[in-house]
Every structure is written in structure tokens, then in C-alpha cells.
N, C-alpha and C positions, 0 to 999 in steps of 0.2 A: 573476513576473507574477501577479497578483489575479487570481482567479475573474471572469468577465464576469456571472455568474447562480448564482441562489441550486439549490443540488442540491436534488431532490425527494424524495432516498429512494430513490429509484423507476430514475431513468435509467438507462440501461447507462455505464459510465465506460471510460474511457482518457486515457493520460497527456495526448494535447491536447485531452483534453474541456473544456467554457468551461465547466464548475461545477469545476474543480479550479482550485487554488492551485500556480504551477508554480518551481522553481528550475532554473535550468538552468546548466551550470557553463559555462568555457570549452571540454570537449570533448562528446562526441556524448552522456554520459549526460543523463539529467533524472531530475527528481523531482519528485513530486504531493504534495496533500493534499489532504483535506476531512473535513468536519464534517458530521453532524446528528444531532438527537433518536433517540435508543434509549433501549428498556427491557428491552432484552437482555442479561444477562452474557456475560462474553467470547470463552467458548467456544461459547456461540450465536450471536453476532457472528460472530465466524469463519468458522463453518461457514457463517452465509450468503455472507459474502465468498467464497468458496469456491466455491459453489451459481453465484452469480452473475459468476464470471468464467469459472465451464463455460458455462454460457449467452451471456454477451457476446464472448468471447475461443475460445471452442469449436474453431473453425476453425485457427487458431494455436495453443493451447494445449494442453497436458494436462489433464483432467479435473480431478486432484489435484495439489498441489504436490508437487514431489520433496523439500520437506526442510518441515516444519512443528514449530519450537520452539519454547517459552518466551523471551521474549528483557525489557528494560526499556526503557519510552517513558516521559519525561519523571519519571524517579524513578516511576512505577509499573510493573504488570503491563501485557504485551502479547505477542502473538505473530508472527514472523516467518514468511511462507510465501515459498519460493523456488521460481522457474517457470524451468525452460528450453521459451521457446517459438517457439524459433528464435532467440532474442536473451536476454540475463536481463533477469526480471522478477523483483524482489524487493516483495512487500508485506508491512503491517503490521498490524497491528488494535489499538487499544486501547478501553475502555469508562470513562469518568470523568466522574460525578456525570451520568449521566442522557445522555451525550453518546458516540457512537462517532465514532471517529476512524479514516480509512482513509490511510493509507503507501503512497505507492508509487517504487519508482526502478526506471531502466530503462535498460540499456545495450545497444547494437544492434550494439557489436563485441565479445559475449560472447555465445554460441554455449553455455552452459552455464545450471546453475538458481544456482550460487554460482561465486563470484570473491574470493578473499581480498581485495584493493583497493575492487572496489565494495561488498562487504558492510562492509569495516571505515568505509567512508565512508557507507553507508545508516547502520549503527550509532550514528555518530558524532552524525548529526543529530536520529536517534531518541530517545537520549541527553539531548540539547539542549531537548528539546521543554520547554514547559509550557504548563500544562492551566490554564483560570479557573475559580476558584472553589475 
């Protein structure tokens, strides 16, 4: 499902926020995206991803992610951060040609920060992606 509105930067997100881009399979997972303007590199990208899901997700979440790798979005650089915050949360970050890109998937009967199934399927799409321009 399309985004209903354009993201400001700014707003707190979650996966049925109306500025994300949503896929949802035939079971309980789902998965997000969205796009805006950065003139951040990636690993200042991140850390505000990070910053700001302590802030919007605080309540349910951990501060930090339990697992924050290296991983590749769309044949480039990107990073994975994995959240158990009562359910998994997996997001993503990428930074390409002036644009961050924010990943997210999220399963409600996984009770952990990783899942071999839904990481090799967050992977898969990650993978998938491309970037304009």
C-alpha cells in the first residue's frame, strides 16, 4: 500500500504510519519504507534512526538495537539494526545520492530481536531494492 502523505523528516514513524510505503504479506509480518532528503552519511543516518526510535518507540523498545551490522540495500552500503521489543523489529538504513532511505519489517509472533526466516526475507527485499539515479 502507497504512502497517503508525504514524510516531513520530522514525524515520529511506525509501521502504519500514513507517510510510509507498506508491504504486507499473507501472514502477520509487514514491511515499511520511506524516503527523504539527507546530507548525512550513513552512519550519521543511523545513529539518528536510532536516537529516534528511543524517542518514538521508548515505551516498547530498547534504547539500542541488539544486533547493528553492515548488511547491502540495493547493490550498495547499508545497515541492519535488530530490535526485540516485544515482537521483532528489524530496520534498515541506507544513504544514496543525497537521499536516506529508512527499512522496516516487523513480525508480532517473534518475541526475539532476530529470526532466521524473517531476517532472510527482510534480506531478500533489501537486496531487491533500487535506488534512482
Amino acid at each position: 500500500m502507497q504512502a497517503k502523505k508525504a514524510w516531513d523528516g520530522k514525524a515520529p514513524l511506525s509501521s502504519d504510519s500514513p507517510v510510509v510505503d507498506q508491504l504486507v504479506g499473507t501472514y502477520n509480518a509487514s514491511s515499511w519504507a520511506l524516503a527523504a532528503p539527507s546530507k548525512q552519511k550513513l552512519a550519521a543516518y543511523t545513529a539518528g534512526m536510532i536516537v529516534a526510535n528511543a524517542h518514538d518507540h521508548g515505551d516498547t523498545c530498547p534504547p539500542k538495537p541488539e544486533l547493528r551490522r553492515r548488511i547491502t540495500i540495493g547493490g550498495g552500503p547499508g545497515v541492519l539494526l535488530a530490535y526485540n521489543c516485544g515482537i521483532l523489529i528489524n530496520l534498515a538504513a541506507a544513504v544514496h545520492h543525497g537521499v536516506g532511505y529508512q527499512f522496516g519489517f516487523r513480525d508480532p509472533t517473534v518475541n526475539a530481536a532476530t529470526d532466521p526466516t524473517d531476517q532472510a526475507a527482510f534480506l531478500a527485499m533489501l537486496a531487491s531494492a533500487h535506488f534512482p539515479g
